[in-house]
C-alpha positions as CSV (number, residue, x, y, z in Angstrom):
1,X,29.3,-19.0,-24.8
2,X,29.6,-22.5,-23.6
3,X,27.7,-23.6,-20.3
4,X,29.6,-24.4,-17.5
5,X,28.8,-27.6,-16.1
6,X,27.8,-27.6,-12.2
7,X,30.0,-30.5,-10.4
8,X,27.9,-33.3,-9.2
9,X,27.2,-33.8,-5.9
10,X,28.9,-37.0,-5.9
11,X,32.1,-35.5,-7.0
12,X,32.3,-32.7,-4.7
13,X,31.5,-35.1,-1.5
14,X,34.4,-37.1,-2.6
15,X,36.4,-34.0,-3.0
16,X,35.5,-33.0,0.3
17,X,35.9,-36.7,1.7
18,X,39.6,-36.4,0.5
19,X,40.4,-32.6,1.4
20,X,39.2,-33.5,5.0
21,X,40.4,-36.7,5.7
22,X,43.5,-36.0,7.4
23,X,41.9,-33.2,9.8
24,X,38.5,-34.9,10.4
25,X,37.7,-36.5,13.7
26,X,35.3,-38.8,14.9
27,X,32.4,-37.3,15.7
28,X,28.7,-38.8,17.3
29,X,26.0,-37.5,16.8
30,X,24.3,-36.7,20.4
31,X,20.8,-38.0,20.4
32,X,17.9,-35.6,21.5
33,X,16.2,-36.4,24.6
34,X,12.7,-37.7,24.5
35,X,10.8,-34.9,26.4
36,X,7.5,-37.3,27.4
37,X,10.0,-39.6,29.1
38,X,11.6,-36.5,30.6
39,X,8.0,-35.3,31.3
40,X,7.3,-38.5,33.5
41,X,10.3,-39.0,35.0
42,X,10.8,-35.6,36.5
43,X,6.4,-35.9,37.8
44,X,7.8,-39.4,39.8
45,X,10.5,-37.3,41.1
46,X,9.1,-34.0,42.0
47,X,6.3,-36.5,43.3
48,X,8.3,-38.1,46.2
49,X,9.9,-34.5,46.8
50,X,6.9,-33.4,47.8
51,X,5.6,-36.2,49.8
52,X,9.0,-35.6,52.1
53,X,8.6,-32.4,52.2
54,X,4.8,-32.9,53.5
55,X,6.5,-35.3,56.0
56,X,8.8,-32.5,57.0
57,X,6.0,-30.6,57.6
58,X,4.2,-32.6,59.7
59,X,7.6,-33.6,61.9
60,X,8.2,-29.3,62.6
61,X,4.6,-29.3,63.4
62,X,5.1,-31.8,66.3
63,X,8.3,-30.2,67.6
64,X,6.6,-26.8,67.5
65,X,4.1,-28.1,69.6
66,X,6.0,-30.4,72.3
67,X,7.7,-26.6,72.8
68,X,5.3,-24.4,73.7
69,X,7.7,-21.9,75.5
70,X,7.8,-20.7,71.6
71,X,5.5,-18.2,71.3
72,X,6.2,-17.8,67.3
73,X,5.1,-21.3,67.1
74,X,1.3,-22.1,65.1
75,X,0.3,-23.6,68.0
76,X,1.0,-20.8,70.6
77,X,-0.3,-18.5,68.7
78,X,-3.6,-20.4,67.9
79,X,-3.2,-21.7,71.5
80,X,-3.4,-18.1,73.3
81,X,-6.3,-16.7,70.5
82,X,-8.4,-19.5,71.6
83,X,-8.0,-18.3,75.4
84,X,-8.5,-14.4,74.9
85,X,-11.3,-15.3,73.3
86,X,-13.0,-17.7,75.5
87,X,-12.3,-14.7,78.6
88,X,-14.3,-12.4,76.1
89,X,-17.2,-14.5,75.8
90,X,-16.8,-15.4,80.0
91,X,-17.5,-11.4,80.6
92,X,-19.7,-10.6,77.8
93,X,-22.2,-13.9,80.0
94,X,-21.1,-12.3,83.3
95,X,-22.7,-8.5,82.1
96,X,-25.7,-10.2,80.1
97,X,-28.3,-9.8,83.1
98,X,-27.3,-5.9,83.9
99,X,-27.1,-5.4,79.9
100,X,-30.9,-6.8,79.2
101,X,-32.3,-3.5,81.5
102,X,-29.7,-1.1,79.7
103,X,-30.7,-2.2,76.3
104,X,-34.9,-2.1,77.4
105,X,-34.1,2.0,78.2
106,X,-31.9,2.4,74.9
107,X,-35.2,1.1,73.1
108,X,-37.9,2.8,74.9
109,X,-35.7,6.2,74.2
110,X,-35.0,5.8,70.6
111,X,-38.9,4.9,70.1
112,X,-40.3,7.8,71.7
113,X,-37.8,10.4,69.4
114,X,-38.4,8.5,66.7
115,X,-42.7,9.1,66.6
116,X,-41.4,12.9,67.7
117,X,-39.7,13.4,64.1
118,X,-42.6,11.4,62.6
119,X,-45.5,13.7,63.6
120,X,-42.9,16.9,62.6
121,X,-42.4,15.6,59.4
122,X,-46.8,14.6,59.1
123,X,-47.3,17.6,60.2
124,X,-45.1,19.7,57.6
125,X,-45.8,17.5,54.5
126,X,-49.5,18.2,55.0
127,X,-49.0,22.1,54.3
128,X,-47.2,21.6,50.7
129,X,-49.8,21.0,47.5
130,X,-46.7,18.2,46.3
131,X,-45.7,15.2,47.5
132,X,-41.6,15.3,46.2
133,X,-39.3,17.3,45.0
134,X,-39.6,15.5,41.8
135,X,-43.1,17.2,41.1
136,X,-42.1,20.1,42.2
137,X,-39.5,20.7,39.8
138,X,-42.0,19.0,36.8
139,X,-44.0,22.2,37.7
140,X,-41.5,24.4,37.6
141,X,-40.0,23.0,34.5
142,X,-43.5,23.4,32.8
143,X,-44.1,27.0,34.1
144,X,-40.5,27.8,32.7
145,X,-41.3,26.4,28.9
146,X,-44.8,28.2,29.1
147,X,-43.1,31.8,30.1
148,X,-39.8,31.3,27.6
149,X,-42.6,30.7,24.5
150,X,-43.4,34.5,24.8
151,X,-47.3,33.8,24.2
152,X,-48.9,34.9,27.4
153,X,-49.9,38.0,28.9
154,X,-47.1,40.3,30.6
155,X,-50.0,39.4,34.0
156,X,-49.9,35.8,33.2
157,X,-46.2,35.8,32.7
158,X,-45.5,37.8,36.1
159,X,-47.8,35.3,37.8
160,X,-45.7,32.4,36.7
161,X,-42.6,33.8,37.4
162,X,-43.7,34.5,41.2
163,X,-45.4,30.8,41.5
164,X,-41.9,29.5,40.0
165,X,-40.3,31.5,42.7
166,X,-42.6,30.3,45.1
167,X,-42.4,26.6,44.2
168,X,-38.3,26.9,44.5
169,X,-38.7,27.7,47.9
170,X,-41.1,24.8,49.0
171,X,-38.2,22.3,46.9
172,X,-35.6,23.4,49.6
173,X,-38.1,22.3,52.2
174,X,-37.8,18.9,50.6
175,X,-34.5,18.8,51.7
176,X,-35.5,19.5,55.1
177,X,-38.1,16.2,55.0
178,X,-35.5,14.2,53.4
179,X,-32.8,14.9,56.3
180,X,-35.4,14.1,58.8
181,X,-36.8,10.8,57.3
182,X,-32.9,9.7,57.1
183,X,-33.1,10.7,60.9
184,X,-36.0,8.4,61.1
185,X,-34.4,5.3,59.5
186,X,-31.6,5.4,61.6
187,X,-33.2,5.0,64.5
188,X,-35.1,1.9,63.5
189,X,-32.3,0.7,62.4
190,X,-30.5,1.2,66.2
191,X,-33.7,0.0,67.8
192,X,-33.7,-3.2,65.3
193,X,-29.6,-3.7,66.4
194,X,-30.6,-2.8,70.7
195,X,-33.5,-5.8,70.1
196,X,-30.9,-8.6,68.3
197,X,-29.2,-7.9,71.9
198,X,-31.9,-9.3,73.6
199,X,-32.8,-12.8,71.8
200,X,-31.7,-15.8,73.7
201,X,-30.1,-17.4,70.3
202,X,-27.2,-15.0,70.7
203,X,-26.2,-16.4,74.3
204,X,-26.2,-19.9,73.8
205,X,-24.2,-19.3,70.6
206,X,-22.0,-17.6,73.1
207,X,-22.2,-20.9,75.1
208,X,-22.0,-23.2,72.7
209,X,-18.6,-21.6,71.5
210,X,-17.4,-21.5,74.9
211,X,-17.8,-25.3,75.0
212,X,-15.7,-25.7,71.4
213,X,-12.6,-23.3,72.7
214,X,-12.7,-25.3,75.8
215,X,-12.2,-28.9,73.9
216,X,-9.7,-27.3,71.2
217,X,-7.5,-26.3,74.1
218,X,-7.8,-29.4,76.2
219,X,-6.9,-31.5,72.3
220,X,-3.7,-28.7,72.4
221,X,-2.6,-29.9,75.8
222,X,-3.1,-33.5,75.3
223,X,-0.8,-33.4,72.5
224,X,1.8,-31.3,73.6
225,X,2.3,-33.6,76.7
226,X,2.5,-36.6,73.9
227,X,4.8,-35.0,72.2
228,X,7.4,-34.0,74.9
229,X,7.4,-37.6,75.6
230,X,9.1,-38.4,72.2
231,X,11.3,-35.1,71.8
232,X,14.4,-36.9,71.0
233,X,12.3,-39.6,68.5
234,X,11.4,-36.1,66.6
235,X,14.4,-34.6,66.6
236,X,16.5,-37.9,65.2
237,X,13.0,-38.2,62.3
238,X,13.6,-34.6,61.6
239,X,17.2,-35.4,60.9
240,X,16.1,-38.2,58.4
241,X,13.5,-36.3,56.5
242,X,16.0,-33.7,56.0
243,X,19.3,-36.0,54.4
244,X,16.1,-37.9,52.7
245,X,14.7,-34.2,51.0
246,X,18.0,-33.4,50.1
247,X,18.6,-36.5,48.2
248,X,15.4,-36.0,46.2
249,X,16.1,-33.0,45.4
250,X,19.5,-33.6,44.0
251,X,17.4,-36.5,42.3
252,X,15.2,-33.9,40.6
253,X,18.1,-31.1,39.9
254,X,20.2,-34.1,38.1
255,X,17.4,-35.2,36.2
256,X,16.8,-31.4,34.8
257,X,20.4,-31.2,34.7
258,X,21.0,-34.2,32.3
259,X,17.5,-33.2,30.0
260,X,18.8,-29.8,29.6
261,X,22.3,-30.8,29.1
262,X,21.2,-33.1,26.1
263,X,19.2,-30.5,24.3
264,X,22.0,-28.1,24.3
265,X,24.5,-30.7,22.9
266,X,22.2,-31.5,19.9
267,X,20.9,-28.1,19.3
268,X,25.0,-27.0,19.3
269,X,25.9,-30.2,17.2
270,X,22.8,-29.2,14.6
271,X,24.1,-25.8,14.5
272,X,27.6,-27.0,13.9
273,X,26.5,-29.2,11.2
274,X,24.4,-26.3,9.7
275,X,27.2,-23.9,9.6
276,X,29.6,-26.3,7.9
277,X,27.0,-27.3,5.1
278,X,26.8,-23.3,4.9
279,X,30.6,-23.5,4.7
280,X,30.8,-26.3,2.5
281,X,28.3,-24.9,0.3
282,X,29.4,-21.7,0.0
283,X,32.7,-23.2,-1.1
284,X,31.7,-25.5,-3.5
285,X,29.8,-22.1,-5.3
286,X,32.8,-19.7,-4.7
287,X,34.6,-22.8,-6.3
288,X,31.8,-23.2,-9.3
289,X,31.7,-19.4,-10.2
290,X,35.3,-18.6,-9.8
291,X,36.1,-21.5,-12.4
292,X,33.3,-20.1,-14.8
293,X,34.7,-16.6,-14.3
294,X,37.9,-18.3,-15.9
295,X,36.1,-19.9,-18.3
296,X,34.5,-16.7,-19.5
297,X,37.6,-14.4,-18.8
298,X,39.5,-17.6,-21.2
299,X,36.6,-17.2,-24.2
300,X,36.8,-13.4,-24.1
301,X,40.8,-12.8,-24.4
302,X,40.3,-16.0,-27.0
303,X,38.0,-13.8,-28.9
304,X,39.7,-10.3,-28.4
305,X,43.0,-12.3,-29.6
306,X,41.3,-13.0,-33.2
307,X,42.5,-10.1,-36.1
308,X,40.3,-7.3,-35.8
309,X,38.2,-6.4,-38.6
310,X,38.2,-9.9,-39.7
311,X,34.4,-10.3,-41.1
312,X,35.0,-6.7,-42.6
313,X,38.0,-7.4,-44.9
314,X,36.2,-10.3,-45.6
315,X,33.4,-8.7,-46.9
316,X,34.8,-6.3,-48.8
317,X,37.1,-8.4,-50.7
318,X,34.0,-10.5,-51.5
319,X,32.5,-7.6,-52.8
320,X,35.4,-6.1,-54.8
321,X,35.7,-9.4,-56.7
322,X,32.1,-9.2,-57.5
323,X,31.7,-5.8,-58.8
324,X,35.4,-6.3,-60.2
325,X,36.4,-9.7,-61.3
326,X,39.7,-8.1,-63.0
327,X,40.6,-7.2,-59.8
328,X,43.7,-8.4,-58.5
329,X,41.5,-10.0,-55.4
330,X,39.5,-11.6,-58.0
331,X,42.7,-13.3,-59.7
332,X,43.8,-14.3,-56.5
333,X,40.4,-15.9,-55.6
334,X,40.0,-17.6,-58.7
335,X,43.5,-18.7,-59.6
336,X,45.2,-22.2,-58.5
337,X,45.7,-21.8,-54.8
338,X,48.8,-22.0,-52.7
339,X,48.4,-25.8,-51.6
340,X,47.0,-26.8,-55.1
341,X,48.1,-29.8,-56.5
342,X,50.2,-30.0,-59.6
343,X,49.6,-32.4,-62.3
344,X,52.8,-35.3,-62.0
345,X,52.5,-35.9,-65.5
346,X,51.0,-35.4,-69.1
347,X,49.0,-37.5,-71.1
348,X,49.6,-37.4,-75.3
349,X,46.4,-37.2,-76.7
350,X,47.1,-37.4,-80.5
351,X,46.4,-40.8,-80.7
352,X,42.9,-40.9,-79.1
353,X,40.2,-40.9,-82.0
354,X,36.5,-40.6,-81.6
355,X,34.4,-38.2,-80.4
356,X,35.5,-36.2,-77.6
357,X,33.2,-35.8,-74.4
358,X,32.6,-32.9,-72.8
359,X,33.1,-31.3,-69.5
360,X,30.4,-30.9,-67.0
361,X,31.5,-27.2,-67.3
362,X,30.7,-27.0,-70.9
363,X,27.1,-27.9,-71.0
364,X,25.1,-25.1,-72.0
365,X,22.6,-25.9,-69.1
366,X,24.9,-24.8,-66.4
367,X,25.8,-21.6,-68.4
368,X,22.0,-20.7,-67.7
369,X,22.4,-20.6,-64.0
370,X,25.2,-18.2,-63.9
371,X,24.4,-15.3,-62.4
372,X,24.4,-12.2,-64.7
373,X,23.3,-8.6,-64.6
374,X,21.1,-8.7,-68.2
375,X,18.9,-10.6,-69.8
376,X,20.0,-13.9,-71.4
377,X,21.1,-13.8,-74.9
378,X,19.7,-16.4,-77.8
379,X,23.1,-17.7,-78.6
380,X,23.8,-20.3,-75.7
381,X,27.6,-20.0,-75.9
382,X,28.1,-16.1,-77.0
383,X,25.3,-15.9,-73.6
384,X,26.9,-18.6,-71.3
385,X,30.9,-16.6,-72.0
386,X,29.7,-13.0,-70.6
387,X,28.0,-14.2,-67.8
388,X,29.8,-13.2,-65.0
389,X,29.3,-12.3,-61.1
390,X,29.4,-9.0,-61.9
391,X,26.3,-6.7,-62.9
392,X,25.4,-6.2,-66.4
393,X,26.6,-3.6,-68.8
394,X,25.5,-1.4,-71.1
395,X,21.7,-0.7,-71.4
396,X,21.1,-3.6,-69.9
397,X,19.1,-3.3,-66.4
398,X,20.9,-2.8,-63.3
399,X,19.8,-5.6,-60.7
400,X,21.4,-6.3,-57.4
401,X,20.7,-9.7,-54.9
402,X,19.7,-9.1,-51.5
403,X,22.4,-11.1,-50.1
404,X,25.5,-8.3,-52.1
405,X,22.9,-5.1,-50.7
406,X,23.3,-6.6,-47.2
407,X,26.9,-7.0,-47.6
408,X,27.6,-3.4,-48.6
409,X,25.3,-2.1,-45.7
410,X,27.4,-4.0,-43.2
411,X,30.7,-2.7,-44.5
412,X,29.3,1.1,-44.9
413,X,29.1,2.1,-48.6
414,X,26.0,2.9,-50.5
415,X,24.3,0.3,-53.0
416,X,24.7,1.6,-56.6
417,X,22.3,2.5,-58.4
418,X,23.6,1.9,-61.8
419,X,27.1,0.8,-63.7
420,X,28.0,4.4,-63.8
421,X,28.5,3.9,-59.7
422,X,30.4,0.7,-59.5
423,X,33.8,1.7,-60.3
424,X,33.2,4.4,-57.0
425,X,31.8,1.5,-55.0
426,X,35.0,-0.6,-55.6
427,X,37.3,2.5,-55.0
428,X,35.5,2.5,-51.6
429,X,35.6,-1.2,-50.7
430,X,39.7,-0.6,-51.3
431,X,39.9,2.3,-49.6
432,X,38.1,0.5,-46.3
433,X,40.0,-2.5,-46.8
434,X,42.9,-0.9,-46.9
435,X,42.3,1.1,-43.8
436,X,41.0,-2.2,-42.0
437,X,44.9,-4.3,-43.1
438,X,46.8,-1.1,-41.6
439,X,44.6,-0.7,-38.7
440,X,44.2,-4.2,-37.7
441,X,47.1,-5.2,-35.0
442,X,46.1,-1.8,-33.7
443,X,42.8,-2.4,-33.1
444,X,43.4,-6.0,-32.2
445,X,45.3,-5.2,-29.3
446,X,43.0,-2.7,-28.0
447,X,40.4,-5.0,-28.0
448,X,42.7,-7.1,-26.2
449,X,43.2,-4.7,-23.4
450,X,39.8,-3.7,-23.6
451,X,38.5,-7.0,-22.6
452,X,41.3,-7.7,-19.8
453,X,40.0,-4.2,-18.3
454,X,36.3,-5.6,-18.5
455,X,37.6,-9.1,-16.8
456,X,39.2,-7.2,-14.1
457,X,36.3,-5.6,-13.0
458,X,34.5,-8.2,-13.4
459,X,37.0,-10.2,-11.2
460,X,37.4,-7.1,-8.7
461,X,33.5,-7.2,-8.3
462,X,33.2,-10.6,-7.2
463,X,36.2,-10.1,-4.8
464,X,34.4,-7.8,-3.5
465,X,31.3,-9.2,-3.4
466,X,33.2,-12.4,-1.4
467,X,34.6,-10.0,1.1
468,X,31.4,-8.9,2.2
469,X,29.6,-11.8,2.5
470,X,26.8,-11.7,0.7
471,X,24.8,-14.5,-0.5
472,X,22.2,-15.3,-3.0
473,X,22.2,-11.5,-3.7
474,X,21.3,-11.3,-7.1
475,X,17.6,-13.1,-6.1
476,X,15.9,-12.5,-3.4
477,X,16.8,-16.5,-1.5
478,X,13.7,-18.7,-0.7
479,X,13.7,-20.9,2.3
480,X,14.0,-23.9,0.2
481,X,17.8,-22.2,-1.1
482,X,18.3,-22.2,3.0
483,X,19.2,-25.5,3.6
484,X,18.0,-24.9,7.0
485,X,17.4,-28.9,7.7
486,X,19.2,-30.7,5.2
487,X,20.2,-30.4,1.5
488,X,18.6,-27.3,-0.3
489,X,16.1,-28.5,-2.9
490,X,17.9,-29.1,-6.4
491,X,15.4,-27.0,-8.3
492,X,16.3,-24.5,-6.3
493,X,19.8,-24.3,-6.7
494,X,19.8,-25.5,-10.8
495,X,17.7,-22.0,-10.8
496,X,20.3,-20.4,-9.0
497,X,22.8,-21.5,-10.9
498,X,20.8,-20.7,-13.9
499,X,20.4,-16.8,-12.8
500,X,24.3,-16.7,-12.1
501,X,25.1,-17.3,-15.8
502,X,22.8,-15.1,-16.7
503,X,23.9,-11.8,-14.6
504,X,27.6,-13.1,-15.3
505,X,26.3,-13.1,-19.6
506,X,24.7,-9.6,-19.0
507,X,27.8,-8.2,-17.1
508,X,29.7,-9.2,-20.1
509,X,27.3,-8.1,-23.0
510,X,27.7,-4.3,-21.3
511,X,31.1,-4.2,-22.4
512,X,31.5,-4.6,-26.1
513,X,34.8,-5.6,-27.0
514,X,35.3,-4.4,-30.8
515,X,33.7,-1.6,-32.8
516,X,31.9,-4.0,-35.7
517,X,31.6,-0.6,-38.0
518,X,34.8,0.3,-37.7
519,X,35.8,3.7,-38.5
């Protein structure tokens, strides 16, 4: 099967150039935007948005404050903190002098029940033989082991059993100490709180805070009376910063606006140009393999259109002239042949005198590479006359060439095995060959239909196979058979193309299109 040769790349652009030049349009190639320029242009702009906005800012700041009838504002609100919390500090100084006695009596109570709860709780830790709960429950731990070991005495063991009982009872007295040394800490802890009341640093913090409201609201006031003065020179600023903010921000939308815009129109255009080199290729292979699908379908019916049984009625006629060169195939084989030429004249030669020379044919030499059956004989020409293409006679041994042994195993008849078996070999060549003339237009035209079936389906397969779209199916595709960015690597598709003939010559092989043994 001849290779079908892949059309250059050259060729096929200049098929392309000339199928599209009447529908193609000029097209530019947008350029991708440069993303650090984009980077620093958009930090400028975003840059002096903010420094209006700050200066926006700053301007409501003012006209909150030259309004202080808004109560919403920063500044009233920070405004009226700062004086409910100056009239704290004013009453908490006013009640300092009757507080100082109040707080002397809290004290003096909370010390005297505190040493109260102290001697209780002397008192009742000095009857218990512990000092915890802890030990207590080490004992008791210890006692338990001793009486679960089963070793003592049924006295010993009763007498743990009651001191573990016993020792249970002084644990829940712990209890009792712990509650009352909480009681104990929280008083010293109120006593330490009622004496912070009575250091002097607390009330001139007081004062000294009293002093820093004073001045923040006095600073307030000042201002606001500054500002009222230029309530109209705020109000026309205000109007200014705001046309100025919305400016910079159109600025900083158009400059997005424009980056984004740019990307999309090259990513589309890439994308465009990837799908028509898909496109294009895909074409360009539908084109390759639908033209070696011809060339194939063109070689079989070429082959299926050749007589049937050709190489067999060969054969056999080869071999009925060698086992029988009386045969009428042998006569027709070795007479003058149909196109021979014929001798225009004669030449007298009654006159010639001298010795005559002899034929290449006639030399004895020749005769001795002959092939015959038997042995050579002494006399050259008696020797040279019998031999013959066919196998020896008479007691002679039998002997066959590997070449005529193949032959008769390709047409089906068994090898003789002696001269007895010859005249049944040829009967059988004759009767095959016979068969093979009478059978051949037959047979020819079924392999002629036999082979159009097998290029239908093969034809109906890759129709099918079109329709549904799929690509680089017979191989798993690499990324370099992509083409993602750009032309797909040669290698890659000389190896595709290279596995297509070979599924295409092993789709074929499947189907064999004549029956070589015949009947």
């Amino acid at each position: 099967m001849a290779d079908l040769a892949t059309p250059s790349a050259a060729k096929m652009s200049t098929i392309d150039a000339k199928a599209d030049a009447p529908a193609k349009t000029q097209v530019t190639k947008p350029e991708r935007p440069d993303e650090e320029t984009y980077k620093k242009e958009l930090a400028k702009a975003e840059k002096e948005l903010s420094a209006v906005q700050e200066k926006q800012k700053a301007n409501k700041a003012k006209l909150e404050l030259a309004q202080p009838k808004n109560q919403d504002s920063p500044t009233a609100k920070r405004r009226a903190e700062l004086i409910e919390e100056r009239n704290k500090i004013r009453t908490t100084q006013q009640s300092g002098k009757s507080g100082r006695t109040q707080i002397m009596d809290r004290v003096k109570r909370l010390d005297e029940q505190m040493k109260t709860l102290q001697a209780e709780q002397k008192t009742a830790r000095s009857r218990m033989p512990f000092r915890s709960a802890d030990e207590v429950t080490q004992q008791v731990e210890r006692l338990q082991k001793q009486v679960d070991t089963g070793m003592m005495k049924l006295v010993d063991e009763k007498k743990a059993l009651a001191e573990i009982t016993s020792l249970n009872k002084q644990k829940k007295s712990f209890g009792t100490l712990d509650e009352s040394q909480k009681k104990i800490d929280n008083i010293k802890a109120q006593i330490a709180e009622e004496k912070k009341k009575l250091d002097d640093p607390e009330s001139k913090a007081l004062s000294d805070r009293y002093t820093e409201i004073s001045s923040e609201l006095d600073k307030i006031k000042a201002e606001q009376d500054e500002v009222y003065k230029n309530l109209n020179g705020l109000r026309d600023e205000r109007t200014k910063l705001h046309e100025e903010q919305q400016t910079k921000y159109a600025a900083v939308k158009e400059l997005k606006d424009k980056y984004y815009a740019a990307r999309r129109a090259a990513a589309e255009y890439e994308k465009e140009a990837y799908r028509i080199r898909k496109e294009k290729q895909k074409a360009e292979n539908d084109a390759y393999h639908a033209g070696k699908r011809r060339q194939v379908a063109q070689q079989k019916l070429e082959e299926a259109s050749a007589p049937a049984y050709q190489d067999e009625i060969l054969t056999a006629q080869g071999l009925i002239r060698y086992f029988d060169p009386s045969s009428a195939e042998a006569k027709a084989a070795n007479g003058p042949g149909k196109f021979a030429a014929q001798a225009s004249r004669t030449v007298d030669s009654s006159a010639i005198k001298g010795t005559a020379l002899k034929k290449k044919t006639d030399d004895d030499d020749d005769n001795y590479f002959v092939g015959g059956g038997g042995k050579k004989k002494k006399g050259g020409k008696k020797g040279g006359a019998a031999a013959s293409p066919a196998p020896s006679s008479g007691g002679d041994k039998f002997n066959l060439s590997i070449g005529v042994i193949e032959e008769l195993g390709k047409v089906g008849v068994d090898t003789p095995m002696n001269q007895g078996d010859v005249p049944n070999v040829v009967e059988q060549l004759k009767q095959k060959l016979a068969h093979w003339k009478s059978d051949q237009d037959k047979k020819t035209k079924e392999n002629i239909a036999k082979a159009q079936k097998e290029i239908d389906r093969l034809e109906a397969e890759a129709a099918a196979e079109g329709q549904s779209g799929a690509t680089d199916a017979g191989n798993k595709p690499a990324a370099k058979n992509q083409a993602v960015n750009g032309q797909a690597d040669a290698g890659a598709q000389l190896a595709q193309e290279k596995d297509g003939a070979a599924d295409a010559a092993y789709e074929l092989k499947k189907a064999s299109i004549e029956d070589t043994n015949g009947s």
